[in-house]
N, C-alpha and C positions, 0 to 999 in steps of 0.2 A: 504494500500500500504506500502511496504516495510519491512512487515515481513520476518521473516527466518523461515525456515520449523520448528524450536526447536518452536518457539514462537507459528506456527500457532496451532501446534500437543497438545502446550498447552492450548489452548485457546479452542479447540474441547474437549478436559479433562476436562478442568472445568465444561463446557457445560453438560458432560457428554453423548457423542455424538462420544467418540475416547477411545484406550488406547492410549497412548502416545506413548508408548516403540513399539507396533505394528505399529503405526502409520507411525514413523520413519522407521522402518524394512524395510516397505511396499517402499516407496520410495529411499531405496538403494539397491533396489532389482531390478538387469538391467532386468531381463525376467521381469518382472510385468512393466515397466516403458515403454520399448521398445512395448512392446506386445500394450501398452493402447494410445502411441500417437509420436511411432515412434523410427527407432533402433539410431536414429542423438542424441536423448535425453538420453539413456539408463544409461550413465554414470555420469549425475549429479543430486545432489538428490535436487538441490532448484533452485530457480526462476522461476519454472512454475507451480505452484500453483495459480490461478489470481484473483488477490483482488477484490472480486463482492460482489453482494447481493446473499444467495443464501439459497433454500429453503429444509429443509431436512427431514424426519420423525425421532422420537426416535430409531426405530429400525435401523437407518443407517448402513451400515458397514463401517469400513475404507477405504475398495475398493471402496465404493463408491464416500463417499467425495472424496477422491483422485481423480478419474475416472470425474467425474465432475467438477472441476475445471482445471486439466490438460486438457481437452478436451475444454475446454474454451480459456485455456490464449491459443492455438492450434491455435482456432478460433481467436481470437483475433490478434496474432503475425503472422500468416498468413495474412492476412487481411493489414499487413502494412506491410507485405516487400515482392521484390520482388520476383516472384514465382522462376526465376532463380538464386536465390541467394544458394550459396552451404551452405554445411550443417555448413561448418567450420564458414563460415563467419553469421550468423544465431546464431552459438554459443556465437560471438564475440559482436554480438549486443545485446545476452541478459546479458551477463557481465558487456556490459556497460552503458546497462539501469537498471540494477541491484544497480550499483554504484552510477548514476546520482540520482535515486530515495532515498539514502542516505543519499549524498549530500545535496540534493538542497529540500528546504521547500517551495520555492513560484515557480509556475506552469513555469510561464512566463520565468523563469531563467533555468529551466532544457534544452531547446538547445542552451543556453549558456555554462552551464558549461559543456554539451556533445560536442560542438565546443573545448572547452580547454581539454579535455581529447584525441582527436584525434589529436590534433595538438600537444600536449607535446609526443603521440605515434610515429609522423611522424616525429618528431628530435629527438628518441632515451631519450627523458628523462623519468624518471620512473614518474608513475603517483601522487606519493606523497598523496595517500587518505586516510584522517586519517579514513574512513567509512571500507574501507581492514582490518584496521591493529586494529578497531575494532572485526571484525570478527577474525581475525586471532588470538585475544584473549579470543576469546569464552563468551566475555562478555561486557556489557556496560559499557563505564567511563564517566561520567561526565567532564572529564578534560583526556587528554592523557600526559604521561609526554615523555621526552627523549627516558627513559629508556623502554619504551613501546613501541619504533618506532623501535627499535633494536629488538623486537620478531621474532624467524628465522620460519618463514613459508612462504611457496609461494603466499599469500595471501596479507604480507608484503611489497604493493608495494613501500613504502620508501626504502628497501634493494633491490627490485629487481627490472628491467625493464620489461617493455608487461605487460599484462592483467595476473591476476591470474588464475587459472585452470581453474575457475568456477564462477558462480555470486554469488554473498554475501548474497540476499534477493528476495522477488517477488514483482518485479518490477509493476504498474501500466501501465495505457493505453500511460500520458504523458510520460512516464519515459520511455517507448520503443519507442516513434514517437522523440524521441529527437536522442534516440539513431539512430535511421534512417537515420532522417532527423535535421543534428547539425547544429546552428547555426555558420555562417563563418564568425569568429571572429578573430583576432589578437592577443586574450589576451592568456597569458600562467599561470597564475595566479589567486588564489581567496581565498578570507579569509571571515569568517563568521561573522556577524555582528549582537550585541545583540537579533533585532528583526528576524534574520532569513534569513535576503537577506545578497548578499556579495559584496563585492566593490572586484572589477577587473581588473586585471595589466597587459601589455605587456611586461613589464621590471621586475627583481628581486629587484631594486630598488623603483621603483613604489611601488612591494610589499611588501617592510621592510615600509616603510612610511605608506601603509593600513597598517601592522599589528599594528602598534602604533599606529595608531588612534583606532583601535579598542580594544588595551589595554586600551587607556584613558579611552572610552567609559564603558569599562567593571567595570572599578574602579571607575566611577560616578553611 
């Protein structure tokens, strides 16, 4: 859970099961995407790839792994949301099961912090994910600094308000049922805590206080 298409396309290359650079092709390519699991999908190229087990022969093609797991997360994301639901709001949900899956390391906390990502939505504040403004720099940091929240991409959601275009990564089974079905919470806040879980604020005060304690903690 919560690869990016680059990492998965890598991971089938190593295997030696992909080329990489087709791999990619194959899934920004609206006719092959549209044709294989619908025209709602045609125009993003990640988060429906869905993290399973899944069994291939050496001869695979790309179309197929492709074909097979998009057919899946299909299954899958059908499966939890409503059949009336329209295409837009479908898109919405896997951005932001895209994100929560990110985010959030312990199970239990993903329709927590998918509750805080709708509610900072429904007052206009921008979502603040440092997991975006990973993506938006094409790479992992261990530590984000200032000057790294200032990258101008739409993906950027420190600079910008709403959801970005597209999801970040491919989200899991929990990481889309959160996105569904969020926790109704109060908190607008949350900061990440050595082991992984996060202590959670209703106030910006509350969360200038968690992030010091989670600095102390870091520096013990």
């Amino acid at each position: 859970e919560g690869l990016t298409a680059q990492e998965i396309a890598d991971l089938f290359s190593k295997k030696g099961l992909a080329d990489r650079e087709r791999f990619l092709k194959l899934l920004k390519d609206p006719q092959f995407i549209g044709g294989l699991i619908g025209e709602e999908w045609k125009t993003i190229s990640e988060g429906y790839l869905f993290p399973d087990t899944y069994d291939f022969s050496l001869d695979v093609t790309e179309e197929e792994i492709i074909a097979k797991m998009a057919k899946r997360f299909l299954e899958v994301f059908e499966s939890e949301v409503d059949g009336a639901t329209s295409s837009r709001r479908k898109r919405e949900l896997l951005i932001i099961a895209s994100i929560v899956e990110k985010e959030a390391k312990k199970s239990d906390e993903r329709p927590i912090i998918a509750g805080i990502f709708y509610n900072r939505l429904r007052r206009g504040y921008p979502l603040q994910s440092c997991a975006t403004v990973q993506y938006a720099l094409g790479k992992h940091k261990e530590r984000l600094y200032y000057k790294d929240l200032e990258v101008v991409s739409p993906y950027n959601t420190y600079l910008y308000s709403g959801l970005p275009p597209g999801p970040i990564a491919n989200p899991g089974l929990d990481s889309i049922r959160a996105a569904v079905s969020p926790a109704k919470v109060d908190y607008l806040y949350f900061v990440a805590k050595p082991d992984g879980s996060h202590i959670f604020s209703t106030t910006y005060q509350q969360h200038l206080i968690a992030q010091r304690k989670v600095e102390k903690e870091n520096r013990n």
